[in-house]
C-alpha positions as CSV (number, residue, x, y, z in Angstrom):
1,X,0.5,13.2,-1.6
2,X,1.6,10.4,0.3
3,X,5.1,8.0,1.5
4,X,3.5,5.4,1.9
5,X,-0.4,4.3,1.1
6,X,-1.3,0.7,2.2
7,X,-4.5,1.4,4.0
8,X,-7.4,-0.5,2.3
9,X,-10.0,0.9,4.4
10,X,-9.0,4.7,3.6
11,X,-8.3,3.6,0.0
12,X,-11.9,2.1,-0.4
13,X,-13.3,5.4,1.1
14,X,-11.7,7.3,-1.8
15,X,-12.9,5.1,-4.0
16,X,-16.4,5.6,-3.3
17,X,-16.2,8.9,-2.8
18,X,-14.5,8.8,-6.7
19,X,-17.5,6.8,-7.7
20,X,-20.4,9.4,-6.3
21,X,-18.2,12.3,-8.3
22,X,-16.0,13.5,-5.9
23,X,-12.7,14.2,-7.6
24,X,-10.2,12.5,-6.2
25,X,-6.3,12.9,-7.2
26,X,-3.1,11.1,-5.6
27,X,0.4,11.4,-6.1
28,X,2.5,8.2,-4.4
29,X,6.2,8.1,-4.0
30,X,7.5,5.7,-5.9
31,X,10.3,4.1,-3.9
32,X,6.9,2.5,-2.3
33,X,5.9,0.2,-5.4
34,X,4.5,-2.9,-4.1
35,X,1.6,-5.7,-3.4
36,X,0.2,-3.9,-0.8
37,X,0.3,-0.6,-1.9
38,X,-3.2,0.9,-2.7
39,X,-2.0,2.3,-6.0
40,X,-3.3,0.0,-8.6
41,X,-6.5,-0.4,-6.3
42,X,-7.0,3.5,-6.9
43,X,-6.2,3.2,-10.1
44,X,-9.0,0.4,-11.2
45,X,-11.5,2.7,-9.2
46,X,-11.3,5.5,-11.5
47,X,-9.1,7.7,-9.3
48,X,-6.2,9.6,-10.8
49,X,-3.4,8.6,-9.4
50,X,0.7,8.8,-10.3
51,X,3.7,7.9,-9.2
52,X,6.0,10.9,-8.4
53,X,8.6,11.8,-10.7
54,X,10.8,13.6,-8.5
55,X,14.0,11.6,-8.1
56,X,14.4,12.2,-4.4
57,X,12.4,10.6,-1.8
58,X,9.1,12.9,-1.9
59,X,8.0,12.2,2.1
60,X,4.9,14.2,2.2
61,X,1.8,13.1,4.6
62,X,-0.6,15.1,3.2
63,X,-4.6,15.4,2.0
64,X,-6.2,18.1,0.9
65,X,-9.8,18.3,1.3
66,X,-12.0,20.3,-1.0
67,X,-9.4,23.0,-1.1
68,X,-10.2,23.9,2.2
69,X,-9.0,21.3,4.6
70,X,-5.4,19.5,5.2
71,X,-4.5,16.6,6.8
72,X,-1.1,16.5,7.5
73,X,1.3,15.2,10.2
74,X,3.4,12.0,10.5
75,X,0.7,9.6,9.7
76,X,1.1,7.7,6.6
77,X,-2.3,5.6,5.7
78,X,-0.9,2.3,6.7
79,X,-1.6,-0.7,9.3
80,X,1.2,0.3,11.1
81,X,0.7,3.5,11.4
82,X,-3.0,2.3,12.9
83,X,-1.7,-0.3,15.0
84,X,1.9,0.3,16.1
85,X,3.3,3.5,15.4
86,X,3.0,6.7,17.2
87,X,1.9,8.8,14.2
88,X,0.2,11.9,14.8
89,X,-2.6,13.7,13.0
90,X,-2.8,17.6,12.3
91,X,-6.4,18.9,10.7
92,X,-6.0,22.3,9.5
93,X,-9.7,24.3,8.5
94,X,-8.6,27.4,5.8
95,X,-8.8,28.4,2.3
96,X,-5.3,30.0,2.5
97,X,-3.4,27.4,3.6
98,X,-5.0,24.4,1.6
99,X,-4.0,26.6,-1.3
100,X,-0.2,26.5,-0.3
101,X,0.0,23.0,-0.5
102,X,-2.2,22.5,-3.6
């Protein structure tokens, strides 16, 4: 669940991960519709993605690894958050709370 999702690099990684049979599922807010979203590259890579339905702005920063690990924070997958922001990054190991966010 994601703002904002413009990373290539962590796009591509999902991608491949979709393409070895990892299941991969994103859901994108969709005030952030545009030519560099990674969306549509998702999308063409076999990973099911949507746009989120919600009609407020859904602002979540948030992965969920194998129902087990989420990374959260203020990081949003993008090259400024890389390059130029100060994001920060919050791993978080456990069963439990993976399963409140799923």
């Amino acid at each position: 669940m994601t703002f904002t999702f413009t990373s290539r690099a962590i796009a591509e990684k999902l991608a491949e991960l979709e393409s070895k049979g990892v299941q991969v599922y994103g859901i994108y807010e969709t005030r952030q519709k545009s030519r560099y979203c990674t969306f549509d590259f998702l999308r063409q890579n076999g990973v099911e993605v949507i746009w989120d339905k919600n009609p407020y702005t859904m602002h979540h920063k948030v992965f969920i690894i194998d129902n087990e690990t989420v990374i959260t924070g203020s990081y949003n997958p993008t090259k400024h958050a890389n390059e130029k922001n100060d994001e920060n990054i919050l791993v978080i190991h456990g069963r439990e709370i993976a399963g409140e966010y799923v």
